[in-house]
C-alpha positions as a Markdown table, in Angstrom:
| # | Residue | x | y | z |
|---|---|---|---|---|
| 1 | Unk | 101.6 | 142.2 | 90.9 |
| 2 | Unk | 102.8 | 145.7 | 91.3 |
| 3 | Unk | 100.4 | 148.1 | 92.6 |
| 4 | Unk | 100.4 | 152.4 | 92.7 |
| 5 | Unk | 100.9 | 153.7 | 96.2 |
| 6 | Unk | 100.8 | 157.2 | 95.7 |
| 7 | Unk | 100.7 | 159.7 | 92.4 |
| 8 | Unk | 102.3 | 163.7 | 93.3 |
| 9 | Unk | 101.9 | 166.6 | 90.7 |
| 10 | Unk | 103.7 | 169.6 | 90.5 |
| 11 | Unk | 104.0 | 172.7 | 88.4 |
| 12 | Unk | 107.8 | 172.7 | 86.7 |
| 13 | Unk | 109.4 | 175.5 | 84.4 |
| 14 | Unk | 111.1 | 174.1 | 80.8 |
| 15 | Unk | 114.0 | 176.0 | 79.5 |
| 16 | Unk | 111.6 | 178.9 | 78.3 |
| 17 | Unk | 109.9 | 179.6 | 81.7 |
| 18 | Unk | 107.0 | 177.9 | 80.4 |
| 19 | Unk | 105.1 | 176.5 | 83.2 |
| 20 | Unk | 104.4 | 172.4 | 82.9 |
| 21 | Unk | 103.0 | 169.3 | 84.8 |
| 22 | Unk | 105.2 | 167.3 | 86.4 |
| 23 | Unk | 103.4 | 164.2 | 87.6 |
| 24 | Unk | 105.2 | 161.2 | 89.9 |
| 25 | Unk | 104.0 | 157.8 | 89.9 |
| 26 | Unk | 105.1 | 155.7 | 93.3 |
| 27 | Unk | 104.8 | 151.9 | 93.1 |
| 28 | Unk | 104.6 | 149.3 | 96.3 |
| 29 | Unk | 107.8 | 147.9 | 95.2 |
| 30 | Unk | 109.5 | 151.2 | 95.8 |
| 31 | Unk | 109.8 | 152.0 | 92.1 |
| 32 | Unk | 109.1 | 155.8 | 91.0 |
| 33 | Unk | 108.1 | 157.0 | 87.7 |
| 34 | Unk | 107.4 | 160.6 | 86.8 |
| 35 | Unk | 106.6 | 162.7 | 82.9 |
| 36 | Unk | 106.5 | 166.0 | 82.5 |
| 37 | Unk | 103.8 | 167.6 | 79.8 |
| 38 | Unk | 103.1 | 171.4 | 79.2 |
| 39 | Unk | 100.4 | 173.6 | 79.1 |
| 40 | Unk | 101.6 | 174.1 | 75.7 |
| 41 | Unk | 102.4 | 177.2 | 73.4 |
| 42 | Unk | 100.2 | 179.1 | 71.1 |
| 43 | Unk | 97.5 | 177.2 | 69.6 |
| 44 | Unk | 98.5 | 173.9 | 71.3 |
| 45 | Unk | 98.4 | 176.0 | 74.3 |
| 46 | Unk | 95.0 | 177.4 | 73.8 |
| 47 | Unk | 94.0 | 173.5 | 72.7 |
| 48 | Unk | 95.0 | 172.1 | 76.1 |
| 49 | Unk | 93.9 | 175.2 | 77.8 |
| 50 | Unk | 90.6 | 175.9 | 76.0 |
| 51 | Unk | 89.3 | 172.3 | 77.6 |
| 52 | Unk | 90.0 | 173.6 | 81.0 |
| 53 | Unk | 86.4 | 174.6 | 83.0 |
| 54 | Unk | 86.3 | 178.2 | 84.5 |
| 55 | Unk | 86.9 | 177.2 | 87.7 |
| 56 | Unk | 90.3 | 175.2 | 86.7 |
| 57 | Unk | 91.8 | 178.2 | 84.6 |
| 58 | Unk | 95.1 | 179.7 | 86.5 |
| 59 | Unk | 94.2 | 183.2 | 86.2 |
| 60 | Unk | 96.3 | 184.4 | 88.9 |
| 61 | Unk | 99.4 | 181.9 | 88.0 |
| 62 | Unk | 102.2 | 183.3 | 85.6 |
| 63 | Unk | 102.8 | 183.0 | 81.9 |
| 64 | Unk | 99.8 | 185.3 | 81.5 |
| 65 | Unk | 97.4 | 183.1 | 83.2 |
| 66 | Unk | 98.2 | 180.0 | 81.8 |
| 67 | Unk | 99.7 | 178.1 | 84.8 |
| 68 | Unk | 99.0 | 174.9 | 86.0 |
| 69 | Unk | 98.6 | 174.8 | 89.7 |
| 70 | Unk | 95.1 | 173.6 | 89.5 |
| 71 | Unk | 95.8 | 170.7 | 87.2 |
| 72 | Unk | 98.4 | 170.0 | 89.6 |
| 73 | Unk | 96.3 | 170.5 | 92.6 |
| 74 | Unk | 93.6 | 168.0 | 90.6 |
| 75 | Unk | 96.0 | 165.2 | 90.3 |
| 76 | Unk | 96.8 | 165.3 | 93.9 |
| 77 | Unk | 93.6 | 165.6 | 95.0 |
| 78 | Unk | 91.3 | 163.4 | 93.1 |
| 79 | Unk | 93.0 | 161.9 | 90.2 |
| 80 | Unk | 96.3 | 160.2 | 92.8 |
| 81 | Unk | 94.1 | 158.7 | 95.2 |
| 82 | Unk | 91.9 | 157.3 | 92.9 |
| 83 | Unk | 94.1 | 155.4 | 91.0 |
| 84 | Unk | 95.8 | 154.0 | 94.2 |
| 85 | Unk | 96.4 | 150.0 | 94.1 |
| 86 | Unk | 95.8 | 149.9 | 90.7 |
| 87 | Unk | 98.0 | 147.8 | 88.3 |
| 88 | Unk | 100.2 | 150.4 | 86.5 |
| 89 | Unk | 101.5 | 147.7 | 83.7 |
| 90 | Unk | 97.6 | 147.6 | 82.7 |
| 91 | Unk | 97.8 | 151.0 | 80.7 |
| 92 | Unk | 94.5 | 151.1 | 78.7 |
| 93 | Unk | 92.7 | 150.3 | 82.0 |
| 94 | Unk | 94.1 | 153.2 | 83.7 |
| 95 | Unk | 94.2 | 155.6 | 80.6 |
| 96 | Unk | 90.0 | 154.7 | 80.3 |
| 97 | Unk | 89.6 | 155.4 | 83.8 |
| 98 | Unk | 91.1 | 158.5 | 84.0 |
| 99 | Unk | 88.8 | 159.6 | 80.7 |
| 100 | Unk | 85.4 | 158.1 | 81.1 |
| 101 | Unk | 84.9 | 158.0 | 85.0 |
| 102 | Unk | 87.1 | 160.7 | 86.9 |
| 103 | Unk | 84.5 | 163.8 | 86.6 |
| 104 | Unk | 85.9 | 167.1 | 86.2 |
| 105 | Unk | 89.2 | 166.0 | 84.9 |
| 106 | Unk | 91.1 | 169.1 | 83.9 |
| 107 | Unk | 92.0 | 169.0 | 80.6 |
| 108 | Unk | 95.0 | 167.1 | 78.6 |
| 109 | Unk | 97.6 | 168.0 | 80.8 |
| 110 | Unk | 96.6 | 166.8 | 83.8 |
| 111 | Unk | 95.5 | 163.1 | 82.0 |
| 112 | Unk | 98.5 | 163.0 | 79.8 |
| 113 | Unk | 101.1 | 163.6 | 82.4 |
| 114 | Unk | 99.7 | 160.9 | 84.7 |
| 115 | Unk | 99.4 | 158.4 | 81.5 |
| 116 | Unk | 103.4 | 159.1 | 81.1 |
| 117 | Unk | 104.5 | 158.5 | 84.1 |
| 118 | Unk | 102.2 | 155.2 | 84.7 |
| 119 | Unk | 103.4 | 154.1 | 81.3 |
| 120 | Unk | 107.2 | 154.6 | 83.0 |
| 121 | Unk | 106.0 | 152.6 | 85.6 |
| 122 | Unk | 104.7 | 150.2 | 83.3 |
| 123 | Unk | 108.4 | 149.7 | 82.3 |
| 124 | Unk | 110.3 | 149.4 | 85.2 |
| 125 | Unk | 107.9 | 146.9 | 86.3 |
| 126 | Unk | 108.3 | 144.4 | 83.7 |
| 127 | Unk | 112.2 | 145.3 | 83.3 |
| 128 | Unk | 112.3 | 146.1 | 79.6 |
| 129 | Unk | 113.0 | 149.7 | 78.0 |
| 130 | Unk | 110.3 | 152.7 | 77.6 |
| 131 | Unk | 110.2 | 151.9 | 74.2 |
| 132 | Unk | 110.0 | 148.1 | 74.1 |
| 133 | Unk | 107.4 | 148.5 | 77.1 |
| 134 | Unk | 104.9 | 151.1 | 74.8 |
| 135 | Unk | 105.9 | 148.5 | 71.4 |
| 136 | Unk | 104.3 | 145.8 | 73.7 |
| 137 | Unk | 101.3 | 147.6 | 74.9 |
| 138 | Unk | 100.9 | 149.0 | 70.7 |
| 139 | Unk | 101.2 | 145.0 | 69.8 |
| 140 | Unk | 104.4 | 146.0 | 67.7 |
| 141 | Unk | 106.5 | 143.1 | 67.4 |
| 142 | Unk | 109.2 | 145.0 | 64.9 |
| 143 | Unk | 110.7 | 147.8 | 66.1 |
| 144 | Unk | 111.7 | 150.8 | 63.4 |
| 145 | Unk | 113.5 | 154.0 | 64.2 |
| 146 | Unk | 112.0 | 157.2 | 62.3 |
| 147 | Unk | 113.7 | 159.4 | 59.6 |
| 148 | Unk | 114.4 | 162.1 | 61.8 |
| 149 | Unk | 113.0 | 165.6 | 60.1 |
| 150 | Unk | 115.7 | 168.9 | 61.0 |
| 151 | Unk | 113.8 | 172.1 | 61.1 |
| 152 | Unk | 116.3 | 174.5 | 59.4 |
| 153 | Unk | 114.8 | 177.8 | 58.2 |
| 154 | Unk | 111.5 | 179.7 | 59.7 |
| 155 | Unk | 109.3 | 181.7 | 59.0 |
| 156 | Unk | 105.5 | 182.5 | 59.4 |
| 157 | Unk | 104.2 | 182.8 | 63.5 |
| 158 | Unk | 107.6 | 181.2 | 64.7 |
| 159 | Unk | 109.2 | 183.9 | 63.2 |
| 160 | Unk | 106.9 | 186.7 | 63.2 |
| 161 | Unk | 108.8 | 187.6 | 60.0 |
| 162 | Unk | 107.6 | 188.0 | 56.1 |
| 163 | Unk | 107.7 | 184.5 | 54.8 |
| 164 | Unk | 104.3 | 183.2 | 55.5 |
| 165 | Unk | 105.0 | 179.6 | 55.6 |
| 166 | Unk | 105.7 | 178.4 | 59.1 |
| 167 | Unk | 109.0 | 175.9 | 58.5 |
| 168 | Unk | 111.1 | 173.9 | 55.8 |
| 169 | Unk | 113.1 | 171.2 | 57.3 |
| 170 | Unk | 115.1 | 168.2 | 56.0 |
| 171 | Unk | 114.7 | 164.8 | 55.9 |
| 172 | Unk | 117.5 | 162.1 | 54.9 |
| 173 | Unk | 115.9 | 159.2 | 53.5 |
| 174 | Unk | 118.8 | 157.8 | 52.1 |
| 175 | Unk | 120.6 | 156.8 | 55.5 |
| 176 | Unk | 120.8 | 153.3 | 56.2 |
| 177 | Unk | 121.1 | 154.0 | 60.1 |
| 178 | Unk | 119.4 | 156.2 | 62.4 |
| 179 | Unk | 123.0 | 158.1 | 63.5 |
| 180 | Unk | 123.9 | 158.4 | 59.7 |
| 181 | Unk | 120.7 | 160.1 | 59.3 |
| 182 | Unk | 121.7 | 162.5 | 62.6 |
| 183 | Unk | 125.1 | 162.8 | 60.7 |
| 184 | Unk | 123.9 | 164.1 | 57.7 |
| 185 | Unk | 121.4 | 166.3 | 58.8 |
| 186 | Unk | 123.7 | 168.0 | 61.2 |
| 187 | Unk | 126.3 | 168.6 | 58.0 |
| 188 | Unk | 123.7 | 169.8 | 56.0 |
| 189 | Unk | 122.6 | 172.0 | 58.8 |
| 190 | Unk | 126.0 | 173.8 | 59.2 |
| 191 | Unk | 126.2 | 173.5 | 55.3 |
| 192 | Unk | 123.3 | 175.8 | 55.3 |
| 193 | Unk | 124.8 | 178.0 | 58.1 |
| 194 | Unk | 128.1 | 178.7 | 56.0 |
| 195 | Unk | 126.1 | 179.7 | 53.3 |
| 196 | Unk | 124.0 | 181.7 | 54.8 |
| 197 | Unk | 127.1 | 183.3 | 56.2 |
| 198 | Unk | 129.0 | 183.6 | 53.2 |
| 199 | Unk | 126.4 | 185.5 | 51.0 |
| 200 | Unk | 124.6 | 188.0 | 54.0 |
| 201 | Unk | 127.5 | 188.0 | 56.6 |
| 202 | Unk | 127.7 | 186.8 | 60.1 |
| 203 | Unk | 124.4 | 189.1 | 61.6 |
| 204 | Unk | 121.9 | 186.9 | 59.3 |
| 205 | Unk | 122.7 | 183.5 | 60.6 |
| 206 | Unk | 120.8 | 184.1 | 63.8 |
| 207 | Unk | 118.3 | 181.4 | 64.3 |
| 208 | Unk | 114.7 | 181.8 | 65.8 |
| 209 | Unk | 114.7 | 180.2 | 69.6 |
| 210 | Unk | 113.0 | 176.7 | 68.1 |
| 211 | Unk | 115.9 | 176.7 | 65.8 |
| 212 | Unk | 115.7 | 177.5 | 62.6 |
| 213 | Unk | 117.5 | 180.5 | 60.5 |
| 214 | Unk | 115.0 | 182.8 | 59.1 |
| 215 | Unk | 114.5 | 183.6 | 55.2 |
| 216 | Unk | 112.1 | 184.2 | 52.8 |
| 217 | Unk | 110.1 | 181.0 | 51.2 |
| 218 | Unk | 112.2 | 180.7 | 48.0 |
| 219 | Unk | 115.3 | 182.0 | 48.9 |
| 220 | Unk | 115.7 | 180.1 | 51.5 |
| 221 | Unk | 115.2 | 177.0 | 49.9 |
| 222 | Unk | 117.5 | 177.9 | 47.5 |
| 223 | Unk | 120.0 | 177.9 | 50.1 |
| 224 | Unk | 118.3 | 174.9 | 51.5 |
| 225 | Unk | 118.9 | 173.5 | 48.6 |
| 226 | Unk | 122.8 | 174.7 | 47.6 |
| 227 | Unk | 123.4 | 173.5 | 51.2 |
| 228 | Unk | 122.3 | 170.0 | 50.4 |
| 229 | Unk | 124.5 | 170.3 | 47.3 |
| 230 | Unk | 127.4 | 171.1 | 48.8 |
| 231 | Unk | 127.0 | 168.5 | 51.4 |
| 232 | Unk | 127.3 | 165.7 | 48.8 |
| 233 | Unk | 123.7 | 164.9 | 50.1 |
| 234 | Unk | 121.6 | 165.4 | 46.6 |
| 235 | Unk | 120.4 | 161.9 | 46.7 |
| 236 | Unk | 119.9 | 161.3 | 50.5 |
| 237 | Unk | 118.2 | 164.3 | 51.8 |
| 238 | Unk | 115.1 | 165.5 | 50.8 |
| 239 | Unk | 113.3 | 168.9 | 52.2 |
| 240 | Unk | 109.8 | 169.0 | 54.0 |
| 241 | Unk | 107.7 | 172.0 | 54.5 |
| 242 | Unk | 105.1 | 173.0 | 57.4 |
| 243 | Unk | 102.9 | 175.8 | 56.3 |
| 244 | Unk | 100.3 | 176.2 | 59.0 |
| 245 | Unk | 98.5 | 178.2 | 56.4 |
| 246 | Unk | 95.6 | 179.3 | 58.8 |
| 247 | Unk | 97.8 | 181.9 | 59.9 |
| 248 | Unk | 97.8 | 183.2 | 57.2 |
| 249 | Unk | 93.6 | 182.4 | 55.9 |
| 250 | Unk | 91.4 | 185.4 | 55.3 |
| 251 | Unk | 87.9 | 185.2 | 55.7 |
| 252 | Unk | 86.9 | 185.7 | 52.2 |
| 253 | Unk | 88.4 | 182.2 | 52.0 |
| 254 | Unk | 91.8 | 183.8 | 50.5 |
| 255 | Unk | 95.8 | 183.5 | 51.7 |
| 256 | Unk | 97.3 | 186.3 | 52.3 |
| 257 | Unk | 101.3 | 184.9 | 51.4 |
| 258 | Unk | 103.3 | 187.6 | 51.5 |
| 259 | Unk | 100.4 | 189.8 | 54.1 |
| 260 | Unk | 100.3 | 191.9 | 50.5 |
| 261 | Unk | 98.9 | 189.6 | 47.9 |
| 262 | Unk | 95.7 | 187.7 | 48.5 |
| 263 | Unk | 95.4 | 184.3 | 46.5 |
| 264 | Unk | 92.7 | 181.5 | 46.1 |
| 265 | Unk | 93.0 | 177.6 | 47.5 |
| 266 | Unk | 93.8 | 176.8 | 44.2 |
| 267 | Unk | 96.7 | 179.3 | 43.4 |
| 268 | Unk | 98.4 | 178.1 | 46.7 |
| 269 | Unk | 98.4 | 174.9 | 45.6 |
| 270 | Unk | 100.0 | 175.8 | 42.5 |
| 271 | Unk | 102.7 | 177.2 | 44.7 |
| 272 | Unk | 102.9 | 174.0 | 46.6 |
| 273 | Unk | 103.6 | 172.1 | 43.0 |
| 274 | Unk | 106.1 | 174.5 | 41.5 |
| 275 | Unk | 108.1 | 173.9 | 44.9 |
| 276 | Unk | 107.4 | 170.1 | 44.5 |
| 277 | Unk | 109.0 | 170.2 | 41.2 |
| 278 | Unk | 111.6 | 172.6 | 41.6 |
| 279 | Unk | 112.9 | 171.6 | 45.0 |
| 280 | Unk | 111.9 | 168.0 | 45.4 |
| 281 | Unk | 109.5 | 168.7 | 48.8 |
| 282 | Unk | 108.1 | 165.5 | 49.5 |
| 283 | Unk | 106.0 | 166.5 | 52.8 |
| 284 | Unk | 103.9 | 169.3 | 53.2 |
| 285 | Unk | 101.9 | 170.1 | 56.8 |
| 286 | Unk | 99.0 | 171.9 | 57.1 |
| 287 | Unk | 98.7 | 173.3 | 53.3 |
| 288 | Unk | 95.6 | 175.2 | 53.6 |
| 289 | Unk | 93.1 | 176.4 | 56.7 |
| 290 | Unk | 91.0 | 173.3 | 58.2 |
| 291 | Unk | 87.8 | 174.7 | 57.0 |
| 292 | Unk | 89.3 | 174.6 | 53.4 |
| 293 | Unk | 87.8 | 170.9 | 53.3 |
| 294 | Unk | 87.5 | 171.1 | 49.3 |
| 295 | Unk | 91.1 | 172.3 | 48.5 |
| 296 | Unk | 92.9 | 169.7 | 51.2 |
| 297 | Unk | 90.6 | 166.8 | 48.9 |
| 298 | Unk | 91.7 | 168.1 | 46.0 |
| 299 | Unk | 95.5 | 168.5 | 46.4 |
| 300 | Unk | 95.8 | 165.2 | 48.4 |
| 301 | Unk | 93.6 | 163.5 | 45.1 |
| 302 | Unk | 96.3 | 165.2 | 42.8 |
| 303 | Unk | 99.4 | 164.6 | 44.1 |
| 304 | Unk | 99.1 | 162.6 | 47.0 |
| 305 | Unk | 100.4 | 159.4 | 45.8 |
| 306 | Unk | 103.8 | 161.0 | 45.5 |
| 307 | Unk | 103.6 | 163.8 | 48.2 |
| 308 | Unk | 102.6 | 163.6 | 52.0 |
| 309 | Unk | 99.9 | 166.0 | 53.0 |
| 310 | Unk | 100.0 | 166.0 | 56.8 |
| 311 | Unk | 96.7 | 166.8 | 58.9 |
| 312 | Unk | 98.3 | 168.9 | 62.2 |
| 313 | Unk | 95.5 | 171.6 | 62.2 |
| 314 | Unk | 93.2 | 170.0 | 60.1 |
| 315 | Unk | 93.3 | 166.3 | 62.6 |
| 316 | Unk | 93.1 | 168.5 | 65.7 |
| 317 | Unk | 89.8 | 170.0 | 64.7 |
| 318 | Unk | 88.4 | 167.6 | 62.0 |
| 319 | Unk | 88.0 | 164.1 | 61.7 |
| 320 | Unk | 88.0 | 163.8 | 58.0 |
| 321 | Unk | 90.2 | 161.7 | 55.0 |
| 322 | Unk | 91.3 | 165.5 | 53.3 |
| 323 | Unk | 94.7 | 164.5 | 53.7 |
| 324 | Unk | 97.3 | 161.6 | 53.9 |
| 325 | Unk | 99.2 | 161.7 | 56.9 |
| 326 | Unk | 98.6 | 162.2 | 60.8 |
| 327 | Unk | 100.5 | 165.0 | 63.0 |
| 328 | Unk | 100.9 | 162.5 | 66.2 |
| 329 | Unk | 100.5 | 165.7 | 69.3 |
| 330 | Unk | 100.3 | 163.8 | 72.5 |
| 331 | Unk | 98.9 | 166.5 | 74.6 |
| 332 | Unk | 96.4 | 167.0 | 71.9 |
| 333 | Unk | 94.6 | 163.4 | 72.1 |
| 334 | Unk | 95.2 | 163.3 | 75.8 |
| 335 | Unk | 96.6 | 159.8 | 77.0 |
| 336 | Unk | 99.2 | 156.6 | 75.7 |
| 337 | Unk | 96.3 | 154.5 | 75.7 |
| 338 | Unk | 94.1 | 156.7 | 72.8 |
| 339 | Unk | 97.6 | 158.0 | 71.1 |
| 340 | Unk | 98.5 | 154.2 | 69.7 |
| 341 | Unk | 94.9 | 153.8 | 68.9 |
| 342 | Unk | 95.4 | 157.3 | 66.7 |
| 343 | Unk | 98.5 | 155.3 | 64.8 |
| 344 | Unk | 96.5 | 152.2 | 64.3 |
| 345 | Unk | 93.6 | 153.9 | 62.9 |
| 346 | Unk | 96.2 | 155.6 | 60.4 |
| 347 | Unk | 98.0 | 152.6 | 59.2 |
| 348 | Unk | 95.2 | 150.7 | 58.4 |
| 349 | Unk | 93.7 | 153.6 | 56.4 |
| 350 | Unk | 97.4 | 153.5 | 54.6 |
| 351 | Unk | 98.1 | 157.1 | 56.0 |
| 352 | Unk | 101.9 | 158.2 | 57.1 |
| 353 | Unk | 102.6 | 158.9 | 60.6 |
| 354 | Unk | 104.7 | 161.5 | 62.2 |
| 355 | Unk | 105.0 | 162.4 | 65.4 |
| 356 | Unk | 105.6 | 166.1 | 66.5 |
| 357 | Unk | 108.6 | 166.3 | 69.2 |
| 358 | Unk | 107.7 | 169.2 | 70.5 |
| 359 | Unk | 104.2 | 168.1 | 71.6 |
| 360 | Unk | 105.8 | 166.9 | 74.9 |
| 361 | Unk | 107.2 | 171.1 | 75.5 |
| 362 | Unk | 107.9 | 174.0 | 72.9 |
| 363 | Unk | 110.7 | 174.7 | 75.5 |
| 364 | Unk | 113.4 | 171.9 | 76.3 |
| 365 | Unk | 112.9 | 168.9 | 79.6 |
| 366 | Unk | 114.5 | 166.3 | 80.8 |
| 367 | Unk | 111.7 | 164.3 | 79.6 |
| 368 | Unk | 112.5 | 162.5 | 76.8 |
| 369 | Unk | 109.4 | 160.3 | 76.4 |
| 370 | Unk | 108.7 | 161.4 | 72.7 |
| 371 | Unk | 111.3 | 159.5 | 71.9 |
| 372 | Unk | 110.6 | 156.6 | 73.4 |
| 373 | Unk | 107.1 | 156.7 | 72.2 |
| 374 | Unk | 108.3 | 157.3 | 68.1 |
| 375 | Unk | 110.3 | 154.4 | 68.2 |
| 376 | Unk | 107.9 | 152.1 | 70.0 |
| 377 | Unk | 105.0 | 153.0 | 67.6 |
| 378 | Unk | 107.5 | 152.5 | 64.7 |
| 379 | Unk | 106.4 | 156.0 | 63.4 |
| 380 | Unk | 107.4 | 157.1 | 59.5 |
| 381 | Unk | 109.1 | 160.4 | 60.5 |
| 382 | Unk | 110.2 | 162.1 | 63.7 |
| 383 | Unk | 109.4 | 166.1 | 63.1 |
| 384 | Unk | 111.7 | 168.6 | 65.1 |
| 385 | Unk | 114.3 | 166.3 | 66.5 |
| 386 | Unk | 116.2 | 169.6 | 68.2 |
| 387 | Unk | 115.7 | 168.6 | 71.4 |
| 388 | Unk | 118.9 | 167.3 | 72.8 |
| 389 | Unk | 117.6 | 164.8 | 75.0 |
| 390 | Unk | 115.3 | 163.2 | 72.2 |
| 391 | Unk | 117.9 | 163.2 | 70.1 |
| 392 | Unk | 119.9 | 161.7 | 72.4 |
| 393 | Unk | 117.7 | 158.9 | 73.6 |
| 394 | Unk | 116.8 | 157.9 | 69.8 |
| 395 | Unk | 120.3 | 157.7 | 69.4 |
| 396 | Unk | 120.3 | 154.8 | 72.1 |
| 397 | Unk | 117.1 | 153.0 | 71.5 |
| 398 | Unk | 118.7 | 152.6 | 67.9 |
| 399 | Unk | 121.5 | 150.4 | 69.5 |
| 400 | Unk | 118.7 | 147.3 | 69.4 |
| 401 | Unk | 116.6 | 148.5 | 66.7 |
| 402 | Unk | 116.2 | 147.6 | 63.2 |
| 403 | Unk | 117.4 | 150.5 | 60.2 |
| 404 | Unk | 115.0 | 153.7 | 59.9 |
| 405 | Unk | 111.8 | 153.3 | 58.2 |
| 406 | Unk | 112.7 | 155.1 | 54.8 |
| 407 | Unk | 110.3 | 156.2 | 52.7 |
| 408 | Unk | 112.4 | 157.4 | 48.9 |
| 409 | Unk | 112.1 | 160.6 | 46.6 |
| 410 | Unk | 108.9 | 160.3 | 45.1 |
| 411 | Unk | 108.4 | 159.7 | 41.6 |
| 412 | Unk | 108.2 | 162.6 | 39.2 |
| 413 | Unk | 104.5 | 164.3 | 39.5 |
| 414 | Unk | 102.3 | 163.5 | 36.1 |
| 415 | Unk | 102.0 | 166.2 | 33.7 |
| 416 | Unk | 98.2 | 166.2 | 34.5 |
| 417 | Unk | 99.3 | 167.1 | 38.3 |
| 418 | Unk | 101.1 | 169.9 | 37.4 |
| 419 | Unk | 98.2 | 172.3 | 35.3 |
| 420 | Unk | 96.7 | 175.0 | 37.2 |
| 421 | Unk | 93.1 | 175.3 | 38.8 |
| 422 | Unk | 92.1 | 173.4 | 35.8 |
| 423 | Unk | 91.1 | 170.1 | 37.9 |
| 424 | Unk | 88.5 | 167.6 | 37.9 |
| 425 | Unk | 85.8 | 167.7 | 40.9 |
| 426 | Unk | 87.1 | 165.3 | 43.5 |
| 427 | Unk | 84.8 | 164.8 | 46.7 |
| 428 | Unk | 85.1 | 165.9 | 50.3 |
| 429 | Unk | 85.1 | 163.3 | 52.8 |
């Protein structure tokens, strides 16, 4: 039985100077292990950080006083010698350890990047893959690769331009393998590039540093939408949509879409439809504010059966049934162990699951754990698959893996869906 000899943290930079946790697992049969996790941007920053106490906040580190020295200094201290001679195949064990006995812990980042690099460990000890190893410890006995989900066009925060809505991406459904999904969302990507190109000039295909070129909410899914076209895709890719509408919530309970023209819950779903219809979006994240309990209900009641509504905001704050989908964010739930018992409680409601790539770093790692951890939980949809080493890793765990988990256009939305704010009452719960 293998046993941990030593655990090291360190603070790392990703590729946007963002500082991160590095955490590296030694085992007495000379195997090493180590995961990287951030102290993550904007609100998932504040999430992780927010759950620091006083005395653990970096005030005098960089990146504005969000550093992680004392997380690192945390792991080395207390949470490394603690876990020495423990059994680092026996994940849940460790995970529970780490969150109901080790006082003081410092926040998500300083669990989660020690539950990474065990879970490594885990895998090099019993001589099977990351993926295979996290399948095993999730009881998954079939292994599914994702339908990978390209971010394209931004807008919103990401942008800090005038669309309000946050990001449209793409999805092909209709591959029958993981690398012809990569395939054609790469041709519909430069698709969308040359037209972009041909109708504003070279200057306006500049993409925001996540990725994505930045238009306007209906123009550019037009040109989302004449890309797709003239990629011969019509049938096999379908568009998604994150709105992250509390960006753009008022406190008189209004949305604020254009920052000119406030509109009511209910108008903004009409919006949602009237894109639903005319542009086929078949996944739509974080529709309305999390405290808008009544208009998440009532648009997942409506159209749900034929549309995903994903909880990212809404799940992070709220543990409620408003929606139909989980956002999967790692550093957000804090460890392996309580991350596959997030999946399972979603399947056996009947919700979707996607996972959120850039939960392990807005900026890019060498860590490609994300992708290990989609395809082991045989998640529905991979979102923002830009990362070249995910992307690059999916691309081998599908080598041994059985086709992408597809999930088809939806069927056409009933007349009924489609009327205004006319609707009957449907419950919160």
């Amino acid at each position: 039985m293998a046993k941990i000899t030593r655990i090291k943290a360190r603070q790392v930079l990703d590729s946007h100077d963002n500082p991160l946790v590095e955490a590296g697992v030694t085992l007495d049969d000379g195997t090493f292990a180590r995961a990287v996790v951030p102290d993550d941007s904007a609100a998932d920053r504040i999430v992780a950080y927010a759950k620091l106490p006083l005395d653990f906040k970096d005030y005098e580190a960089f990146d504005l006083g969000c550093g992680v020295s004392q997380a690192v200094e945390y792991i080395n201290k207390i949470t490394g010698p603690a876990l020495v001679e423990k059994n680092p195949t026996e994940q849940a064990a460790i995970d529970n350890f780490m969150v109901e006995q080790l006082d003081g812990t410092p926040g998500v980042n300083a669990i989660l990047a020690v539950s990474l690099a065990v879970c490594k460990g885990g895998a090099t000890v019993n001589k099977i893959p990351l993926y295979k190893h996290i399948a095993n410890l999730a009881s998954k006995s079939k292994l599914v690769l994702p339908v990978p989900a390209f971010m394209v066009i931004d807008g919103g925060s990401h942008a800090g331009n005038k669309p309000a809505m946050q990001e449209f991406m793409i999805l092909p459904v209709g591959a029958s393998s993981f690398k012809e999904a990569m395939t054609m969302g790469v041709e519909v990507h430069h698709h969308l590039k040359a037209v972009i190109m041909k109708k504003y000039g070279q200057a306006a295909t500049s993409v925001h540093d996540i990725g994505g070129f930045i238009k306007e909410n209906e123009e550019g899914l037009e040109l989302l939408k004449t890309a797709i076209e003239n990629a011969v895709y019509t049938d096999e890719v379908v568009i998604g949509m994150v709105v992250a509408a509390s960006d753009f919530y008022l406190l008189d309970n209004t949305y604020d879409m254009n920052f000119k023209e406030k509109i009511p819950g209910y108008a903004l779903e009409t919006v949602y439809k009237s894109f639903v219809i005319d542009y086929g979006i078949v996944l739509i994240e974080d529709p309305f504010d999390p405290n808008d309990l009544e208009q998440y209900a009532r648009m997942t009641y409506e159209i749900g059966e034929h549309v995903q509504i994903v909880g990212g905001d809404l799940l992070g704050t709220k543990l409620v049934r408003t929606c139909n989908a989980l956002l999967l964010k790692v550093d957000q739930i804090g460890s392996i162990t309580e991350s596959i018992e997030a999946v399972k409680m979603s399947k056996v409601a009947g919700w979707g699951v996607m996972v959120d790539c850039s939960t392990l770093g807005i900026g890019e790692t060498e860590d490609a754990f994300i992708a290990d951890l989609f395809v082991g939980l045989a998640m529905g949809r991979s979102k923002r698959t830009r990362r070249w080493s995910r992307k690059n890793s999916a691309m081998t765990s599908s080598r041994s893996c059985r086709p992408l988990s597809l999930e088809r256009r939806p069927r056409s939305i009933p007349e009924e869906a489609k009327l205004g704010h006319q609707r009957k009452p449907v419950p919160v719960v």
